[in-house]
N, C-alpha and C positions, 0 to 999 in steps of 0.2 A: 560485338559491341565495342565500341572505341570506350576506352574507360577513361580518354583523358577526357572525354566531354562528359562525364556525371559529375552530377552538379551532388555533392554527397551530403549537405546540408544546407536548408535552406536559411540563410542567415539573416534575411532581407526581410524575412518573416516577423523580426524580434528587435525590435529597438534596443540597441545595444549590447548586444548578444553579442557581437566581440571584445568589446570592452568587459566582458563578466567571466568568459570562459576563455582557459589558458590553453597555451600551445601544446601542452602535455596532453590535458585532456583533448582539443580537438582532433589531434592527430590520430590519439587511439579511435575514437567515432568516425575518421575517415577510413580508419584500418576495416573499421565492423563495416561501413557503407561496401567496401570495396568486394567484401569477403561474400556478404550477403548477395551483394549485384551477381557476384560471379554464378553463385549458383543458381541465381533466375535466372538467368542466361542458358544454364546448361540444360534446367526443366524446359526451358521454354521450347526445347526441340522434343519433347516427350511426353506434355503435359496429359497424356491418354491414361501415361501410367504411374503417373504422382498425383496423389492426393492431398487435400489440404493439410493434413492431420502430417502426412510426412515431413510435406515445407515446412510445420511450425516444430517438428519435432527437429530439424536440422539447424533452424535460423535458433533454435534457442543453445541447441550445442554451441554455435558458432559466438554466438552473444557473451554464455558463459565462461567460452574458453578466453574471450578480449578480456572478460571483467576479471580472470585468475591471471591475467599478463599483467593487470594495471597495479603498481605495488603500493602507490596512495591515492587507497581506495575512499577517504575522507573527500578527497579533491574531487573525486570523480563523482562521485553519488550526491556531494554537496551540489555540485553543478548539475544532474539531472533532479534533483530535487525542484530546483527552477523552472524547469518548464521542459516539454516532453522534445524528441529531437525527432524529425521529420527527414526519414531517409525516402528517398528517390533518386531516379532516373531521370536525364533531361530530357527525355518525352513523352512523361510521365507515365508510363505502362507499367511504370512496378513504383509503390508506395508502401513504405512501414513505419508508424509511428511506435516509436518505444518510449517508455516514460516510467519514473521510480519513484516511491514514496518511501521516507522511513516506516517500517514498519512496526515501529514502537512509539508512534504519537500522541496517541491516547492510552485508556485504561484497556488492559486487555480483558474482553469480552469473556473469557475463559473463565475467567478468575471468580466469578460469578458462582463457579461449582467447587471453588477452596474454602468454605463454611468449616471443614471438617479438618483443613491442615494447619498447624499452628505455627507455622513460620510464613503464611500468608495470610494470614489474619487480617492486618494491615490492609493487605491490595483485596482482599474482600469486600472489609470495609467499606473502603471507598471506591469499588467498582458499585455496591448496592445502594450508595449512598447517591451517583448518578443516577443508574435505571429508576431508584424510588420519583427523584428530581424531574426527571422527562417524563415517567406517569402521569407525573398531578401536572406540570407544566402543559403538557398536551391532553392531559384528560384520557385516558386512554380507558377504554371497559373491563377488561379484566386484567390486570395487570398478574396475577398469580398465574391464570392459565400459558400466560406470556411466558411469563417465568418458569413456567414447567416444563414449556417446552424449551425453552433453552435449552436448561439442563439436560432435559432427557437429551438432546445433542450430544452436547460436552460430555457426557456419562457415556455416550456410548450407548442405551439404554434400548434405543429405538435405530435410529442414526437415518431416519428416513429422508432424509434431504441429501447425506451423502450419500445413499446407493443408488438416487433417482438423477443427480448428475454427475458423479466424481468417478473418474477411473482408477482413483487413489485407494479407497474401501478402508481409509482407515478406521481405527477401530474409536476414538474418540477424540475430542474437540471440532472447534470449530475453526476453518483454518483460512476460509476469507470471508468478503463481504458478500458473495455471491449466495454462498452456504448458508449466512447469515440472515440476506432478503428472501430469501426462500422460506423462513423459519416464518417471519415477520407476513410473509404472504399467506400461508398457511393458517398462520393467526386471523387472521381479517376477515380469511372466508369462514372460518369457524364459529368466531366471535361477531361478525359482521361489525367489523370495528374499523371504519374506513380514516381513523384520527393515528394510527399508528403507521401510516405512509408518509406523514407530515413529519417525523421525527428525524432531527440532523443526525441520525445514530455513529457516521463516520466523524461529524464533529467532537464525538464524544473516548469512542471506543474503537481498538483498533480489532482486526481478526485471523489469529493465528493462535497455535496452539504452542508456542516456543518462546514470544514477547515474556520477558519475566520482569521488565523495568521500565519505566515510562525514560523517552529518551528527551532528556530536558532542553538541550538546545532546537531539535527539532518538532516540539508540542506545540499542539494547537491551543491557540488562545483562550478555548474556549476550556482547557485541562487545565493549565494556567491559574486559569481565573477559578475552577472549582479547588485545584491543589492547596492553593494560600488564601482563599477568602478574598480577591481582591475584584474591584469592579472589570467586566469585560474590558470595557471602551479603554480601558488605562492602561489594561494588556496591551490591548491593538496598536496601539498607539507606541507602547516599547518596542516592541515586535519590529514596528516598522522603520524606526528608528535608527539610522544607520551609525549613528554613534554613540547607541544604546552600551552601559554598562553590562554587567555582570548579572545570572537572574538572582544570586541571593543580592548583588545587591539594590535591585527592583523590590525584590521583596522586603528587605529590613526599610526600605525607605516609603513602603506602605502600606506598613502596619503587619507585615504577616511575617510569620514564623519559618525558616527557609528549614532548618536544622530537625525541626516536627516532621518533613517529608522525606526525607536522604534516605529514607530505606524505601520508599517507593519508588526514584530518581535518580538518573545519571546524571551529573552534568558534563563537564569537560569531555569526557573521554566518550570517544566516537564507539559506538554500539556495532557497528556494520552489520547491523540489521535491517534490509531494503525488499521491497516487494515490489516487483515490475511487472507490467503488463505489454505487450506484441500487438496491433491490429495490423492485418492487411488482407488483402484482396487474394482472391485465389480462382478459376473457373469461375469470375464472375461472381462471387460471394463473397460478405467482408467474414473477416474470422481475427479471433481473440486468442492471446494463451497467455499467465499469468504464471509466476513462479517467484519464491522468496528463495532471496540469495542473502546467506547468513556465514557471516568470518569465513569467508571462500568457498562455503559449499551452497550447491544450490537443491531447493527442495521444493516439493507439494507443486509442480506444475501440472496445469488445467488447461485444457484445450478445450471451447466449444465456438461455435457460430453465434457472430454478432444479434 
């Protein structure tokens, strides 16, 4: 394969997608395109005897060794935070989308089973202070049997969601969303509660077992708007705002108390707390693999098929 004909990002995809991302960071996403082609290349003479599960085991090495190259790791993750980056081949027989979310955007879902520790009291609080919110908001039928199994997750207790799909086995929490709809499926058939599918639960709560702080530059609106009391639409509306201030001072100018949440909340300083997800193709099957990359080390990666 000619690698000066890969086309390693498609830019033409994204309205102004050079105007937003810098030559630092593009350059390194050309490094990863280049690194990752190669080795399709090299399976592609053997694929009898490589398995999906290998390529993702290798493309994620190769990923997290770019992401320990890159030394402003704000710059870079801010910029996949935007929108996911579509690596391919120019004739397209090999496709991988990678994509990054903070993994501290919401309340962590965990926190749900700190009742009993007193220096999280606080993020108890108001993790229960959501789930009770989206009960009555969506009506849900039992909301305690919900809650119990939550916890029994988080506890470790049962953990039967993690040994039915995780090669991880760990012993408790819950450590993404995957783990998480599986809980919430579980419930449905048991409770026959088909209003618990309707729940933005990602709007709300993030899922890992490591988040210890909501990450206040990159929160969702809709955290926002529960953390300070303030109306959604006036979030969104800052949010978007590209010459938006500061969020305390969003919040002292409506009406809400900024200084009342700082133990919940980062703000300024960058958390490099990111969870990314892999799809591509493999013998004809799409395939997924998920991993949180936290202050340079990467953890909890999940491989299964689309």
């Amino acid at each position: 394969m000619d690698k000066t004909n890969i086309t390693s990002i498609n830019i033409r995809q994204r309205e102004g997608f050079a105007l937003l991302i810098t030559l630092s960071v593009l350059s390194v996403l050309i490094s990863l395109t280049l690194v990752l082609l190669s080795y399709f290349e090299e399976v592609q003479n053997d694929a009898s005897d490589t398995t999906a599960m290998i390529q993702a085991d290798v493309y994620y090495a190769d990923i997290t060794k770019i992401f320990d190259r890159f030394e402003k790791k704000k710059q870079l993750f801010s910029t996949l935070y935007m929108f996911p980056v579509p690596l391919r081949t120019s004739d397209g027989r090999f496709v991988m989308n990678l994509s990054c979310q903070p993994l501290s955007k919401g309340a962590n879902i965990n926190w749900l089973g700190m009742e009993g520790t007193s220096s999280m009291q606080e993020a108890y609080s108001f993790t229960l202070e959501i789930f009770e919110m989206l009960v009555q908001q969506y009506d849900l039928e039992d909301s305690t049997r919900l809650q119990e199994m939550i916890l029994e997750e988080i506890d470790g207790e049962k953990n039967l969601i993690t040994k039915e799909y995780s090669r991880l086995r760990q012993k408790k929490g819950i450590i993404s969303y995957k783990q998480f709809s599986q809980i919430v499926s579980r419930y449905q058939m048991e409770v026959d509660d088909p209003n618990a599918s309707n729940v933005p639960w990602k709007q709300y709560f993030t899922f890992s077992n490591r988040a210890k702080r909501i990450d206040a530059e990159y929160a969702t609106p809709e955290i926002i708007s529960m953390l300070f009391d303030i109306n959604l639409q006036s979030v969104r509306e800052w949010q978007g705002d590209p010459d938006k201030g500061s969020l305390s001072s969003f919040v002292s100018g409506n009406g809400g108390e900024y200084a009342s949440r700082e133990k919940l909340i980062v703000g300024k300083k960058f958390l490099e707390e990111s969870e990314c997800s892999v799809t591509f193709n493999a013998t004809g099957r799409p395939y997924k693999f998920r991993f949180e990359y936290i202050r340079g080390e990467a953890k909890h990666f999940e491989f299964y098929e689309r």
